[in-house]
MOPAC internal coordinates of N, CA, C and O (Angstrom, degrees):
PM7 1SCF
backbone

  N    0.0000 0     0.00 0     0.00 0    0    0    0
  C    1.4505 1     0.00 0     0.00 0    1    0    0
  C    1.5296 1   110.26 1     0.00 0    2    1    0
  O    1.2310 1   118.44 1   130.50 1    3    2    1
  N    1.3672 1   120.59 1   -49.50 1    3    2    1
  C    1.4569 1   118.61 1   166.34 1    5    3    2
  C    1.4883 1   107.75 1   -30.68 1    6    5    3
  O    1.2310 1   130.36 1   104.49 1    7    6    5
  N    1.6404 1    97.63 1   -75.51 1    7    6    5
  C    1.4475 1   103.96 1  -157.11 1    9    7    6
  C    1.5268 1   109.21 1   -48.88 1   10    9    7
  O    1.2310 1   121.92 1   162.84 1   11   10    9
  N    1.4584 1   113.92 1   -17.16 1   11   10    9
  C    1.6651 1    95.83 1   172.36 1   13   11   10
  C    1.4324 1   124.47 1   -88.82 1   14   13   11
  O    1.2310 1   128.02 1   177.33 1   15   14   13
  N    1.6625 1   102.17 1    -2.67 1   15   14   13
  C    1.4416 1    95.87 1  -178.60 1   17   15   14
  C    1.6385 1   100.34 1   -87.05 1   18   17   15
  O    1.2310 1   120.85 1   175.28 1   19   18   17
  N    1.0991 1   115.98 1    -4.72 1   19   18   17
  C    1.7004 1   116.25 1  -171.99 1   21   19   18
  C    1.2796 1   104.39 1   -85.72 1   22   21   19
  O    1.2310 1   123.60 1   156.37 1   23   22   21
  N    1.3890 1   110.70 1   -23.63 1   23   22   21
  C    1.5160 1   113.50 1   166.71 1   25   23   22
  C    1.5707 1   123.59 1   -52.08 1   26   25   23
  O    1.2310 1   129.50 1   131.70 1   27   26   25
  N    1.4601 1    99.29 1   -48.30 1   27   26   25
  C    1.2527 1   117.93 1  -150.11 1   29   27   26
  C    1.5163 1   101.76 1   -80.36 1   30   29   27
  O    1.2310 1   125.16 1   145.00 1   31   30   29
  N    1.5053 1   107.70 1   -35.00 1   31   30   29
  C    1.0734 1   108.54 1   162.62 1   33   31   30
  C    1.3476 1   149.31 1   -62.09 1   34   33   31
  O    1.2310 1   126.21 1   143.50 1   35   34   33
  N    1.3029 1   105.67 1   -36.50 1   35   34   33
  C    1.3919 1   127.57 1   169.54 1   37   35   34
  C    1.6921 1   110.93 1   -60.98 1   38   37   35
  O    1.2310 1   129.90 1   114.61 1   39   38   37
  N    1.7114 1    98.51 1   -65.39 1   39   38   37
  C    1.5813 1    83.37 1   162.40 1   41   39   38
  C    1.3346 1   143.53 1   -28.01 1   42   41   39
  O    1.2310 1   128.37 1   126.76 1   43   42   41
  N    1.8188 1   101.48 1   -53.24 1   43   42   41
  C    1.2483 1   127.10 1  -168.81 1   45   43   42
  C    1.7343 1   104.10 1   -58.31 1   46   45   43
  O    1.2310 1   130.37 1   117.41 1   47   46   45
  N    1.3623 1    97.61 1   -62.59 1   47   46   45
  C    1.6588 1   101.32 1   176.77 1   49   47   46
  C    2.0927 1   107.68 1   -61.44 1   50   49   47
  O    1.2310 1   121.73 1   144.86 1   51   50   49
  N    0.8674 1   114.29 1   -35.14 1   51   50   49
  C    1.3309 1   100.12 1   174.76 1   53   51   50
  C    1.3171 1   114.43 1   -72.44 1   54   53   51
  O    1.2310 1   118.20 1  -172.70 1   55   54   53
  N    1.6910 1   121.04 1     7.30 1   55   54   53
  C    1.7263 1   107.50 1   165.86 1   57   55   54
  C    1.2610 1   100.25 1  -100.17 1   58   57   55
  O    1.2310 1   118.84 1   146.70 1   59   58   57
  N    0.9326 1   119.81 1   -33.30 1   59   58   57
  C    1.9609 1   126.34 1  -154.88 1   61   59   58
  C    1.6088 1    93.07 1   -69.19 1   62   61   59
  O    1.2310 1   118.12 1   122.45 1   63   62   61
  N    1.4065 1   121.18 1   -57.55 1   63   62   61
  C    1.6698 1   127.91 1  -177.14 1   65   63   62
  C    1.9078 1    90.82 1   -68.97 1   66   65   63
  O    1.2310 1   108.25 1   170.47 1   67   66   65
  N    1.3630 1   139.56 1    -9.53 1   67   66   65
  C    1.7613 1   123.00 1   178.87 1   69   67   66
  C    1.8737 1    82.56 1   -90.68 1   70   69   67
  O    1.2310 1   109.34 1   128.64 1   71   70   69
  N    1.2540 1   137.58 1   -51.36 1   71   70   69
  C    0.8752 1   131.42 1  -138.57 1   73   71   70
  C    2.0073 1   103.06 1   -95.69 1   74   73   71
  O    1.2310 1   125.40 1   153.63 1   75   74   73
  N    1.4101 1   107.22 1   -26.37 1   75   74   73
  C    1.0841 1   118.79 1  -162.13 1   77   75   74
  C    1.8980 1    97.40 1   -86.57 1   78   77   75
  O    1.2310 1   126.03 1   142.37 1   79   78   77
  N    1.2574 1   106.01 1   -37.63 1   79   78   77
  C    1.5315 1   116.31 1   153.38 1   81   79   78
  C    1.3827 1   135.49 1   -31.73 1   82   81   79
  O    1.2310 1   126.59 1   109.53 1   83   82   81
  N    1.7343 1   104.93 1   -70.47 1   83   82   81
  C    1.0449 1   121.34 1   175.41 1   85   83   82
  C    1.1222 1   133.00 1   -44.80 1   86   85   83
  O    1.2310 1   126.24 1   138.86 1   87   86   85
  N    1.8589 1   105.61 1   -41.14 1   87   86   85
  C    1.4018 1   118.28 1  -150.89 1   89   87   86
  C    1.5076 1   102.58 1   -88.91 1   90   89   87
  O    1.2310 1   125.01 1   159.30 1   91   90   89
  N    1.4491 1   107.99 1   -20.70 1   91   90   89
  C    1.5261 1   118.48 1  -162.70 1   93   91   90
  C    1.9815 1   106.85 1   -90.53 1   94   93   91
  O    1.2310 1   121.22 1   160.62 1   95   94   93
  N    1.6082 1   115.27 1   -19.38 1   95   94   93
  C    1.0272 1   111.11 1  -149.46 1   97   95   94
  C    1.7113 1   111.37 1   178.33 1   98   97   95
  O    1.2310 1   107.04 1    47.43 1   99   98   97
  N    1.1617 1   141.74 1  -132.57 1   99   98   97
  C    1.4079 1   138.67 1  -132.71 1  101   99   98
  C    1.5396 1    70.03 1  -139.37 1  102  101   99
  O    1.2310 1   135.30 1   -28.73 1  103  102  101
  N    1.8904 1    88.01 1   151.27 1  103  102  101
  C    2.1183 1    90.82 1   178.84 1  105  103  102
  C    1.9077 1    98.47 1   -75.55 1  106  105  103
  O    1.2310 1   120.82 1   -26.43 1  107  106  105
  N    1.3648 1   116.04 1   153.57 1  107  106  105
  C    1.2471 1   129.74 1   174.91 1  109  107  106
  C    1.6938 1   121.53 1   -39.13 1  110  109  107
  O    1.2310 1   120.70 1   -58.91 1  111  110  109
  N    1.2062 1   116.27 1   121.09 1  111  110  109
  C    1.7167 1    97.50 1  -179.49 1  113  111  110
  C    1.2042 1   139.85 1   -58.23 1  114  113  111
  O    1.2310 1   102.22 1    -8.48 1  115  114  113
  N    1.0146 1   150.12 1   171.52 1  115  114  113
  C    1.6797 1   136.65 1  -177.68 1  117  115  114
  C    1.1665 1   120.53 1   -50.81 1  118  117  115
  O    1.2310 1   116.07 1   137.21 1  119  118  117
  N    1.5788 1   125.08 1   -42.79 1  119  118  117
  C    1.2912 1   142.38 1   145.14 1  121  119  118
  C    1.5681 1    92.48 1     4.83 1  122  121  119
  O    1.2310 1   138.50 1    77.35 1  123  122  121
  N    1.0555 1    81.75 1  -102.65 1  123  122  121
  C    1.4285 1   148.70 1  -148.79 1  125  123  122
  C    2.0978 1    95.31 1   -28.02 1  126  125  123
  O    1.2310 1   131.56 1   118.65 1  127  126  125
  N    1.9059 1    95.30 1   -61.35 1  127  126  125
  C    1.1939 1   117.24 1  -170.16 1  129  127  126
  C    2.1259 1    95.10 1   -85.33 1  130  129  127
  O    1.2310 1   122.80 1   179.81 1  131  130  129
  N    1.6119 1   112.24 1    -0.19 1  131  130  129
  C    1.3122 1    95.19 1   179.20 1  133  131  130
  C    1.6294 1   111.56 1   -98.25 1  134  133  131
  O    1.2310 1   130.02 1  -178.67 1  135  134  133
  N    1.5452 1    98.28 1     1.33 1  135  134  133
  C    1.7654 1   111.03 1  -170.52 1  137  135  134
  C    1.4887 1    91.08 1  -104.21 1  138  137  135
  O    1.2310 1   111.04 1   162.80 1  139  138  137
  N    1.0175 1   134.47 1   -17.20 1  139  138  137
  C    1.5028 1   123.80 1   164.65 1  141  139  138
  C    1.4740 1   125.66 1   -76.51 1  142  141  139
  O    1.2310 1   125.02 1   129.47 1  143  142  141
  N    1.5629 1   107.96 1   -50.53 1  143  142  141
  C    1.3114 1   140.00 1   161.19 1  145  143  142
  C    2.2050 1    92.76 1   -24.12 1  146  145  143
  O    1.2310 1   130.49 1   108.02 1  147  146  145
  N    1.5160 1    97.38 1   -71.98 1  147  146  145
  C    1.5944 1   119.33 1  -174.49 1  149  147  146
  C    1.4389 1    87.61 1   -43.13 1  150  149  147
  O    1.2310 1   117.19 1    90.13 1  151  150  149
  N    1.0680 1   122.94 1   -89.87 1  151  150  149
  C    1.6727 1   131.44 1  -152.20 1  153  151  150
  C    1.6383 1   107.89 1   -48.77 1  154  153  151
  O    1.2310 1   116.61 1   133.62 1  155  154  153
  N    1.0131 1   124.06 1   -46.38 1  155  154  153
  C    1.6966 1   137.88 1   168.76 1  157  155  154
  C    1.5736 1    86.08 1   -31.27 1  158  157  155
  O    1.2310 1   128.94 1    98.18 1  159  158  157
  N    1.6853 1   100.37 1   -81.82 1  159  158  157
  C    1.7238 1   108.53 1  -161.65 1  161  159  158
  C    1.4519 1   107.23 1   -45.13 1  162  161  159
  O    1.2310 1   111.44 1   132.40 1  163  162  161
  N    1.3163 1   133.72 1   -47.60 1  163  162  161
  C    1.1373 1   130.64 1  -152.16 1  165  163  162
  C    1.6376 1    99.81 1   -88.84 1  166  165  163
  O    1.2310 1   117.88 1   150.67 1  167  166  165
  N    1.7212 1   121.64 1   -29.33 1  167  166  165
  C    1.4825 1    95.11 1   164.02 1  169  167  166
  C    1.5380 1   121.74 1  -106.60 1  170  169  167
  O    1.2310 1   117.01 1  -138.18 1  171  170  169
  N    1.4272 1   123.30 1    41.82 1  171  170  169
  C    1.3788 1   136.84 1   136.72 1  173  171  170
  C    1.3922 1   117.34 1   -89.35 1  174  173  171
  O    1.2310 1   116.29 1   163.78 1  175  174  173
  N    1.1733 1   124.65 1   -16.22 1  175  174  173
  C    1.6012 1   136.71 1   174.74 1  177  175  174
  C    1.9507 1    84.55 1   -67.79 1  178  177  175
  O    1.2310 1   123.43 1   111.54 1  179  178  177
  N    1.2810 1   111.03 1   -68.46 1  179  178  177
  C    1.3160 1   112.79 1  -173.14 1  181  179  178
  C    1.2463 1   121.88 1   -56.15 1  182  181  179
  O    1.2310 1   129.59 1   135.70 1  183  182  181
  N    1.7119 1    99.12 1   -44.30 1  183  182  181
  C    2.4115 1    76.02 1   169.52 1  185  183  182
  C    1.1026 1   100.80 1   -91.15 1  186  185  183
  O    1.2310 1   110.14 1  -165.18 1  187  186  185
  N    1.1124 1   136.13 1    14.82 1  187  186  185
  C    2.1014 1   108.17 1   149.37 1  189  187  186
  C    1.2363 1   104.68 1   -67.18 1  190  189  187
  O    1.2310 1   120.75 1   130.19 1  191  190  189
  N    1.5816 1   116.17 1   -49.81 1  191  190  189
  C    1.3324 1   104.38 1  -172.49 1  193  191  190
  C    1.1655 1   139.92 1   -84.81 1  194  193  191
  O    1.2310 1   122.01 1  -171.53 1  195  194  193
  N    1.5379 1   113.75 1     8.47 1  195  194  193
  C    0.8533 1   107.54 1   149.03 1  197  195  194
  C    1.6698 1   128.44 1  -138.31 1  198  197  195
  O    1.2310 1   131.93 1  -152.54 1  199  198  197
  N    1.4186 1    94.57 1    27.46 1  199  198  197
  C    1.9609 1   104.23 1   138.27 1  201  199  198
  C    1.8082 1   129.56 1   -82.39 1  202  201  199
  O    1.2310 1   133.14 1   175.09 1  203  202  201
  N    1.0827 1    92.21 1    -4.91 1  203  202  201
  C    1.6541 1    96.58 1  -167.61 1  205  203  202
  C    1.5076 1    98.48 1   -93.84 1  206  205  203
  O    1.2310 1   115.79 1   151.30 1  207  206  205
  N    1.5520 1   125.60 1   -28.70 1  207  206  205
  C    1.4283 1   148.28 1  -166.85 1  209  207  206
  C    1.6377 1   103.86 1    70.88 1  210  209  207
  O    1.2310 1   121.76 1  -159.45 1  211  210  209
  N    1.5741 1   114.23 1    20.55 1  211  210  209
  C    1.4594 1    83.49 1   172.11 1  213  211  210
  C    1.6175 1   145.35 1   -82.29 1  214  213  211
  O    1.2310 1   131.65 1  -177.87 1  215  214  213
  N    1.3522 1    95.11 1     2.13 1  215  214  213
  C    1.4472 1   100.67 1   173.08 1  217  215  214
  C    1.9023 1   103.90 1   -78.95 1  218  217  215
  O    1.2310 1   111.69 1   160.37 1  219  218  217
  N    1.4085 1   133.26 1   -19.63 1  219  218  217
  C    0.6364 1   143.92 1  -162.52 1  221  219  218
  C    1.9139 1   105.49 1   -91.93 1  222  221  219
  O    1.2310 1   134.66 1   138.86 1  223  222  221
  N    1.2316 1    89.24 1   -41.14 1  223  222  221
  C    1.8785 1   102.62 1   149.14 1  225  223  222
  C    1.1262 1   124.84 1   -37.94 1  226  225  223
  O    1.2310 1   120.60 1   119.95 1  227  226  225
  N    1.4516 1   116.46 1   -60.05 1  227  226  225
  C    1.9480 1   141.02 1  -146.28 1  229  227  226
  C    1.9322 1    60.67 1   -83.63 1  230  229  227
  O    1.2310 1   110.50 1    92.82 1  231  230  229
  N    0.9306 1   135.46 1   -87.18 1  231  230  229
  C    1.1185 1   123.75 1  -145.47 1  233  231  230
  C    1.4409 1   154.02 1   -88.27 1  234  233  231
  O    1.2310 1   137.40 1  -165.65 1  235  234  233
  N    1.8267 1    83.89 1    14.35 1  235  234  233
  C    1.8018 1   107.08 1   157.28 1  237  235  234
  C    1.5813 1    94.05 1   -91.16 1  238  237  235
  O    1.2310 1   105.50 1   138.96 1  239  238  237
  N    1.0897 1   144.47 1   -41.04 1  239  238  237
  C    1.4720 1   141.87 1   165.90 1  241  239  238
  C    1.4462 1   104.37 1   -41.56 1  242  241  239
  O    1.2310 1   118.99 1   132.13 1  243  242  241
  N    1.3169 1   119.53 1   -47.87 1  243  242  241
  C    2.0358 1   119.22 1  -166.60 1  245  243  242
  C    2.0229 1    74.73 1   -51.20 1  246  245  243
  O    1.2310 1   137.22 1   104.98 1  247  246  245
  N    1.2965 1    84.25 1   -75.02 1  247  246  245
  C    1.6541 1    96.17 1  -160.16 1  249  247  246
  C    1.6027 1   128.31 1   -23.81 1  250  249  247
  O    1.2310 1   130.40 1   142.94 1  251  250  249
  N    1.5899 1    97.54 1   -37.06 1  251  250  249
  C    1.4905 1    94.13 1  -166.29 1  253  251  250
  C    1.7466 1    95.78 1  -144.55 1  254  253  251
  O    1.2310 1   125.62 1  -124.01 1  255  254  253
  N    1.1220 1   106.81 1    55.99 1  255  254  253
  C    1.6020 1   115.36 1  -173.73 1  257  255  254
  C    1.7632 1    86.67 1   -96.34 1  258  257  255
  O    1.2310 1    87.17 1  -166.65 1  259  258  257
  N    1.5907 1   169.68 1    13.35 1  259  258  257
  C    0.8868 1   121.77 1    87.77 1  261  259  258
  C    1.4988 1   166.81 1   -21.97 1  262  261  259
  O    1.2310 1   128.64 1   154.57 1  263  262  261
  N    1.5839 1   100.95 1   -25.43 1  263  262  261
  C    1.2812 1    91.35 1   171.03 1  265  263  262
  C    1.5322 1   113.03 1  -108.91 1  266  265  263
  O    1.2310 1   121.82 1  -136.46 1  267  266  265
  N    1.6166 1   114.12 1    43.54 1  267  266  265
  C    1.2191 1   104.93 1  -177.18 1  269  267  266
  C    1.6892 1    96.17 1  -126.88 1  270  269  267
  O    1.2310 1   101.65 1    34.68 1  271  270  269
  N    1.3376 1   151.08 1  -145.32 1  271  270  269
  C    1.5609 1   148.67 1  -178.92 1  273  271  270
  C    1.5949 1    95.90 1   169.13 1  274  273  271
  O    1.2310 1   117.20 1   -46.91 1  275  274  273
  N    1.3314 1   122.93 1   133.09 1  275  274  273
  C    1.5701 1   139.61 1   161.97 1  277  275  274
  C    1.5225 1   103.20 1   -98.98 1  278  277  275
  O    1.2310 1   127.93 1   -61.22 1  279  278  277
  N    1.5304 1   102.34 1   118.78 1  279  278  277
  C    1.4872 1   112.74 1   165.36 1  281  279  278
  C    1.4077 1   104.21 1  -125.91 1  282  281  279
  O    1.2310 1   123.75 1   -13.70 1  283  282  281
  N    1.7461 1   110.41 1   166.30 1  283  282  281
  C    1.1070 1   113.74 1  -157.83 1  285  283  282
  C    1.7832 1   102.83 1   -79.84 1  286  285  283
  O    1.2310 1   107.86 1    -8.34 1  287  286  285
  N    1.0992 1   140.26 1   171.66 1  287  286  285
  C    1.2799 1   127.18 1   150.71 1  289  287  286
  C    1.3576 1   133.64 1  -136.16 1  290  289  287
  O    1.2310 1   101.56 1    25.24 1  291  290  289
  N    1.3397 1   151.22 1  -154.76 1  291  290  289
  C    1.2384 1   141.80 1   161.92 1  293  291  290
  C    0.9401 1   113.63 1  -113.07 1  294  293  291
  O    1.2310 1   106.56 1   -68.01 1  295  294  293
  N    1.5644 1   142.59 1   111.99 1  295  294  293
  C    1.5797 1   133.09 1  -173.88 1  297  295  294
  C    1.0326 1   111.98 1   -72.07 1  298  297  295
  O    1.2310 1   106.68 1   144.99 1  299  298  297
  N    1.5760 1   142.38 1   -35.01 1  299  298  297
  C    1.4439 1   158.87 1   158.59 1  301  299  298
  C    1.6512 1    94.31 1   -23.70 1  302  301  299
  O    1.2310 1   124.05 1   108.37 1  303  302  301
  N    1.7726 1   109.84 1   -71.63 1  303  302  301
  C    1.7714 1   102.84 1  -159.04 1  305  303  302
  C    1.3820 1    90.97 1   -71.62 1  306  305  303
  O    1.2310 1   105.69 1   125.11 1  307  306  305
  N    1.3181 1   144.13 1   -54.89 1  307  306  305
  C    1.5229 1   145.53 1   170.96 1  309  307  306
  C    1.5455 1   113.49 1    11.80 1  310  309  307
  O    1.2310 1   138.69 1   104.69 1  311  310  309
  N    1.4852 1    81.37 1   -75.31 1  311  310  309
  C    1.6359 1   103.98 1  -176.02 1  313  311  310
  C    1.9343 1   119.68 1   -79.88 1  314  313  311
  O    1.2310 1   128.37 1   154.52 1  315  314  313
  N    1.0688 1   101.49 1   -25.48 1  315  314  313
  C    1.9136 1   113.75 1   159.05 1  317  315  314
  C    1.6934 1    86.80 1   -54.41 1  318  317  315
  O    1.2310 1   133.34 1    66.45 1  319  318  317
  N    1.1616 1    91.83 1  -113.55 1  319  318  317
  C    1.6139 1   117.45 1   167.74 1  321  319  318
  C    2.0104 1    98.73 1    14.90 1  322  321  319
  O    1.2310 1   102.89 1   143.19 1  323  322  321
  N    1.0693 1   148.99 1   -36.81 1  323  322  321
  C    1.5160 1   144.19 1   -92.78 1  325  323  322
  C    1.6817 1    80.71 1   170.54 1  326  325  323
  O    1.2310 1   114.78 1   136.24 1  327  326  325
  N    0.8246 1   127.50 1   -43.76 1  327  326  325
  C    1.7251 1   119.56 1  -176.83 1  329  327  326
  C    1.6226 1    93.39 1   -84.25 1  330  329  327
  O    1.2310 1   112.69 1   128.66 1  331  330  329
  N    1.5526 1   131.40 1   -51.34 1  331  330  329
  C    1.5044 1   142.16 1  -141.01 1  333  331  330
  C    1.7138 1    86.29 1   -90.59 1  334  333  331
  O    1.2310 1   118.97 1   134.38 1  335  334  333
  N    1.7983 1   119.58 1   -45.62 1  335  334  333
  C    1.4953 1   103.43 1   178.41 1  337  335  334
  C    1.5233 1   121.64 1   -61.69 1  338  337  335
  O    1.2310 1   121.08 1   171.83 1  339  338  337
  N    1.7375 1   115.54 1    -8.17 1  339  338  337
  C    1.3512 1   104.20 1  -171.76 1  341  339  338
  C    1.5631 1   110.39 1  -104.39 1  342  341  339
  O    1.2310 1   121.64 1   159.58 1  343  342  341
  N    1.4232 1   114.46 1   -20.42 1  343  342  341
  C    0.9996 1   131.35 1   149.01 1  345  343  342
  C    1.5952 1   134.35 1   -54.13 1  346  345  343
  O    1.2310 1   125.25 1   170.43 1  347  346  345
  N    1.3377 1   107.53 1    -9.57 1  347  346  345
  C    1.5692 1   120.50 1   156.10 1  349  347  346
  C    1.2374 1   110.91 1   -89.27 1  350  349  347
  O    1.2310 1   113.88 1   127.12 1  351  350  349
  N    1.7071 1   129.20 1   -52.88 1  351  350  349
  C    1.2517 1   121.24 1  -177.62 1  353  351  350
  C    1.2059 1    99.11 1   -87.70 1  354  353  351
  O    1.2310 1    94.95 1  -101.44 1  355  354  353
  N    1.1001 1   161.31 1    78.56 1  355  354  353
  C    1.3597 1   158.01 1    85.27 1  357  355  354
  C    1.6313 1   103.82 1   -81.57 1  358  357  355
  O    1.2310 1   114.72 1   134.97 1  359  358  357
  N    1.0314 1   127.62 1   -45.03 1  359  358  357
  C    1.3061 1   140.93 1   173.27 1  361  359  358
  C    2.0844 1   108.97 1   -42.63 1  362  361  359
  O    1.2310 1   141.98 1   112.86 1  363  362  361
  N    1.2560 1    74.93 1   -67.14 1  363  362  361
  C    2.0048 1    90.91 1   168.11 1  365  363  362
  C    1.3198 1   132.94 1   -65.76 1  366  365  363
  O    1.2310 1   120.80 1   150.43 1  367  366  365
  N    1.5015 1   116.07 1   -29.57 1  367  366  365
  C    1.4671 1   140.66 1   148.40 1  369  367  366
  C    1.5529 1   107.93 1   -55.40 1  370  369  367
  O    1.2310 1   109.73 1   131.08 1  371  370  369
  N    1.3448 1   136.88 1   -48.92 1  371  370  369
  C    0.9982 1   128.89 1  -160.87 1  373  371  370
  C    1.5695 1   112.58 1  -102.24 1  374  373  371
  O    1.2310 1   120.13 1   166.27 1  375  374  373
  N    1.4281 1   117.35 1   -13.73 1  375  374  373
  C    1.5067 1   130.74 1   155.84 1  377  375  374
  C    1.8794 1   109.53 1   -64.03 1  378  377  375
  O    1.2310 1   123.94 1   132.15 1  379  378  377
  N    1.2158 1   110.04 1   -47.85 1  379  378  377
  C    1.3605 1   133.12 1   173.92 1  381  379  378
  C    1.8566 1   108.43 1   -38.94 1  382  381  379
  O    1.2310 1   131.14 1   123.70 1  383  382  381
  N    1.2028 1    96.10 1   -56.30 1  383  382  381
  C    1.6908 1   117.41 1  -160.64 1  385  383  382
  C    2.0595 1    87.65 1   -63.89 1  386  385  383
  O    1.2310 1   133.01 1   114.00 1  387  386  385
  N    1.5474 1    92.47 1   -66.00 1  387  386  385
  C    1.5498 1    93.37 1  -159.52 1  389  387  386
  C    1.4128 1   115.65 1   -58.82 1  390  389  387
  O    1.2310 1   120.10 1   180.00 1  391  390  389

């Protein structure tokens, strides 16, 4: 919920300084509109990251990255594997129905 009010804000202040600009004088220089442009990106970088919770991820992992292990795998059988389980429950769903 924050992160959307930081949105709103940022927007918000990036009209008031387009409009508060305009009205007073010459439109803003490239500069000017490329350091805003920057700050926009960099706090939408921030509510993704922290609407998605993944920094909040990285750091139930810091916490308990013993009880977890990376092995290698095959994405090929993954997705067999992952195509054939949905292909049973549709299979079982549709025995189900009739």
């Amino acid at each position: 919920m924050a992160a959307g009010w930081l949105l709103v804000f940022s927007l918000t202040l990036f009209q008031s300084l387009v409009m508060n600009h305009s009205s007073e004088g010459p439109f803003p220089s490239a500069t000017t509109i490329k350091s805003w442009v920057d700050k926009m990106q960099e706090d939408l970088v921030t509510l993704a990251r922290t609407a998605s919770g993944v920094e909040k991820l990285a750091e139930i992992y810091e916490k308990n990255k013993e009880l977890y292990t990376v092995e290698a795998n095959n994405p090929r059988q993954l997705v067999e594997i992952a195509a054939r389980d949905i292909e049973k429950l549709l299979s079982n769903r549709s025995k189900a129905l009739v």
